[in-house]
Every structure is written in structure tokens, then in C-alpha cells.
C-alpha positions, -999 to 999 in steps of 0.1 A, spaced: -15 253 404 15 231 422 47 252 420 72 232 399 101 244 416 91 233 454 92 194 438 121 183 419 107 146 406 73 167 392 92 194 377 115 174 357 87 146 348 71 172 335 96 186 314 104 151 302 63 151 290 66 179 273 89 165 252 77 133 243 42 141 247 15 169 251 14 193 285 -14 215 290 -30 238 322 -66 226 326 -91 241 357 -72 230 386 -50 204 367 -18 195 346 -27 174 320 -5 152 307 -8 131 273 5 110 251 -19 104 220 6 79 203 7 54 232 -29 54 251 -10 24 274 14 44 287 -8 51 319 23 78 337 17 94 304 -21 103 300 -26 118 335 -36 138 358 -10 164 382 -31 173 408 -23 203 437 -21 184 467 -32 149 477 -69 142 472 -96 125 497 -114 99 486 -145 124 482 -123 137 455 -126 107 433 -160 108 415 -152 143 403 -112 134 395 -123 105 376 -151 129 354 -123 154 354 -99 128 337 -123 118 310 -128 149 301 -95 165 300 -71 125 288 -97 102 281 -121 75 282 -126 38 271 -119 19 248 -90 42 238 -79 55 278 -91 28 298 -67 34 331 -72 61 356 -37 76 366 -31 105 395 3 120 407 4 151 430 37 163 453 38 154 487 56 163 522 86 149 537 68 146 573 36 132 562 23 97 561 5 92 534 -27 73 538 -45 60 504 -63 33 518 -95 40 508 -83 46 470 -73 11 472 -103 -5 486 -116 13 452 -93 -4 431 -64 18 429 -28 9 430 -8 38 452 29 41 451 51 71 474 85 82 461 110 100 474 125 127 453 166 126 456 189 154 445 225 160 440 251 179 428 281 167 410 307 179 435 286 164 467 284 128 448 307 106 468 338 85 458 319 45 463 335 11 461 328 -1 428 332 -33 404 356 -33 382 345 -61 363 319 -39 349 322 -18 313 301 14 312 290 22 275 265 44 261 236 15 243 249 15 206 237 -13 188 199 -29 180 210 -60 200 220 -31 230 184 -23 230 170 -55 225 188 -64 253 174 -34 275 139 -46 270 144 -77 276 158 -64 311 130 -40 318 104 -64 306 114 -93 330 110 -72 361 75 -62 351 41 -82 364 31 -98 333 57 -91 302 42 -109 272 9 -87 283 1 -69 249 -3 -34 268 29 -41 283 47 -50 247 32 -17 233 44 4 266 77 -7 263 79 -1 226 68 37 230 95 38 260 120 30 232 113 50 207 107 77 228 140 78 245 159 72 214 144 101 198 158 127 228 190 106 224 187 118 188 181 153 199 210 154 220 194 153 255 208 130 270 220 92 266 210 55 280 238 34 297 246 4 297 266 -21 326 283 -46 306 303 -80 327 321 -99 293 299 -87 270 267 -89 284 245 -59 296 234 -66 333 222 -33 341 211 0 328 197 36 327 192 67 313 198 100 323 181 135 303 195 168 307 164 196 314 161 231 324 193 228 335 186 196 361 200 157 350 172 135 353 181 98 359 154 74 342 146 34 351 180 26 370 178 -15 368 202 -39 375 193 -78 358 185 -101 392 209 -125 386 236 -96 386 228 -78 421 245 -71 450 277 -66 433 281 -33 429 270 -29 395 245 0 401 267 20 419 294 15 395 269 26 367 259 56 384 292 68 399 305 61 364 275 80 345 284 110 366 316 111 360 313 115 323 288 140 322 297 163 348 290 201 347 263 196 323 234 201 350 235 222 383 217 192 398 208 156 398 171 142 406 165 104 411 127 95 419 127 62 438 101 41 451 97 44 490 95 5 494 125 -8 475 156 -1 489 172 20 459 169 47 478 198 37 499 224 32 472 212 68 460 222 79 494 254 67 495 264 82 469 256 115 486 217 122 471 195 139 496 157 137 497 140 165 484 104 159 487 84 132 478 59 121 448 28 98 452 2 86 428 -27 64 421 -32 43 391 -61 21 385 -50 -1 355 -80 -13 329 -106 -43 344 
């Protein structure tokens, strides 16, 4: 079985799914489920060992029906494993098959290496208080997604908030809001783990970029809740170029995560 410790983004995903959801040790697999929200495809999956081959799929895809699910209920196929910092990861032939392959880097720090950036200081950094705060943070997430009046996507995004507010409830952690004048142009959250910070969904509207606001957030978010994790993780996507403002602030890459998802036909 993967050893949690070697890969900060899968340990601490995983500790975030155990709490909102069901973990389990199946065969050569972590399971991962969430029986209240069957759309949330990241949540009824499969952790595998080490990148598979694409002679690995007819048995990964029996595997996940018999260990998350299968139609109508689970009607996605969703695979995440840890993966090298020197490799290139090559998933072609998962998406000639239909599959959708993403490669993250994993990004650690601790609070004394985070350094001093410019920021705005236009921008208000609040904890979300309010309904309309909330309403407001969907409407953000929602509009940088494929298709946001999508159904599956409504329900997703619904179990997102109800899930988070409920470890806000339980004293985990918070969701932050960037606020210009009033209005919330960026956001997210951070969860406190087995002693690691996990920053979740870091989003900044469109209209609102290139002005500083995420690092402001961040750098801000930091500030107030230093000492209460030995480290930081941030998981960002290879191909946008988050990873760079992470960076800057003095994150280091610390592995990678990639995964294969084949949303329902």
C-alpha cells in the first residue's frame, strides 16, 4: 500500500476523506467514498500504488465497481496514485479510452520559510460569515467550471458546501474570503490535519486577476494562523500557472499527484 508519508497532497486528501466521507484498505487499493454525494467523482475513488498501464484498466475499472460503485448511482470512473518528481507522465492511451488525466504538483511550506510578497492593499481578508458570503463563493467556483447550470455540477457544489461548513463547525479549519469594497473576488480554504495545513480551492474571480489578490489572501491566511500546523501543502495543477505564485511565496515541490477521471457518457 502507498506510504502516506512519502506524498504530502495524498496524505492529507486523505485525511480530509476521512472526514467528510468513508476511507477503507481494499486488496491493493484505498477506497475512498462518499455515499451522500455519488457526483462528487474525487470522492468515490480509487488510490492506487503507483501509476497504472493501460493493461491495468479492464481490471481497475471491475475493481472500482466492486469496491465504489456502478451505474446509475456511480456512473464516473476516478483514479489518483502518487507520482515522481523526475518522471514524465505519459497517459495517453487512457485518454484515447476516454479518460480525462490531470498531474499536480504537491507544494509544502513552513510558516517561518513563507516569504514577505508585495501585496494589495485594497483587499479585506475575512473569514466567510454570512449566507450571501457563501452564496457568493459558489457563484465564484461555479463560473470557472465547464458547464455550471449542469445538475451534477449544482449537486457537487452543494455537497462541497455543506461539507466544508461542517469541519468549519468542528473547528478544523476556516474559508476565506478577498473582499475589494465589499465584494468577495477571491477565496479559499485551509483545514488543519495530523498536524499539516491543507489549503483547499485557492480561486481568484477573472475579472479580479493579476492584482495581487491571491497572494495577498494567502500571505494574509498565514499570517493569522501561524503555528497551528508544522507544515503547509498546496496541490496545484501542473498546467496553470498557480504553481508560481505558490513558489514565491517560498512553497517547494514535494512530489507530485496524477489522476484519471472518466466522467459519465
Amino acid at each position: 500500500m502507498p506510504n502516506l508519508a512519502d506524498n504530502l497532497g495524498i496524505a492529507t486528501d486523505l485525511l480530509l476523506h476521512a472526514e467528510t466521507g468513508k476511507v477503507e484498505r481494499r486488496d491493493d487499493y484505498i477506497v475512498v467514498r462518499t455515499p451522500d454525494s455519488p457526483d462528487y467523482f474525487f470522492g468515490n475513488m480509487l488510490f492506487l500504488q503507483a501509476r497504472p498501464t493501460t493493461d491495468d484498466l479492464q481490471r481497475l475499472e471491475i475493481d472500482f465497481a466492486r469496491w465504489v460503485g456502478t451505474p446509475p448511482l456511480i456512473a464516473h470512473r476516478a483514479f489518483e496514485w502518487p507520482e515522481t518528481a523526475e518522471v514524465t507522465v505519459e497517459l495517453d492511451g487512457f485518454i484515447e479510452r476516454g479518460y480525462d488525466a490531470t498531474v499536480c504538483q504537491v507544494l509544502v511550506a513552513r510558516d517561518s520559510e513563507i516569504r514577505p510578497v508585495a501585496t494589495n492593499a485594497a483587499v479585506e481578508v475575512r473569514a466567510l460569515a454570512t449566507q450571501t458570503d457563501w452564496d457568493d463563493w459558489n457563484r465564484m467556483q461555479l463560473a470557472v467550471m465547464p458547464d455550471p447550470a449542469d445538475p451534477t455540477t449544482q449537486r457537487y457544489m452543494a455537497h462541497k458546501q455543506r461539507a466544508y461548513r461542517a469541519l468549519i463547525t468542528r473547528g478544523l479549519g476556516q474559508w476565506w474570503g478577498a473582499f475589494i469594497d465589499g465584494e468577495q473576488v477571491g477565496s479559499l480554504g485551509l483545514f488543519f490535519l495530523g498536524g499539516m495545513g491543507r489549503f483547499q480551492s485557492v480561486i481568484t474571480a477573472e475579472q479580479h486577476r493579476n492584482r495581487g489578490i491571491c497572494k495577498t489572501l494567502l500571505s494574509e491566511v498565514i499570517r493569522r494562523t501561524e503555528g497551528r500546523a508544522k507544515q503547509l501543502v498546496m496541490v496545484a495543477d501542473e498546467s496553470y500557472h498557480a504553481g508560481r505564485i505558490y513558489e514565491s511565496l517560498g512553497f517547494v515541490q514535494h512530489g507530485r499527484v496524477a489522476s484519471l477521471c472518466r466522467e459519465p457518457r
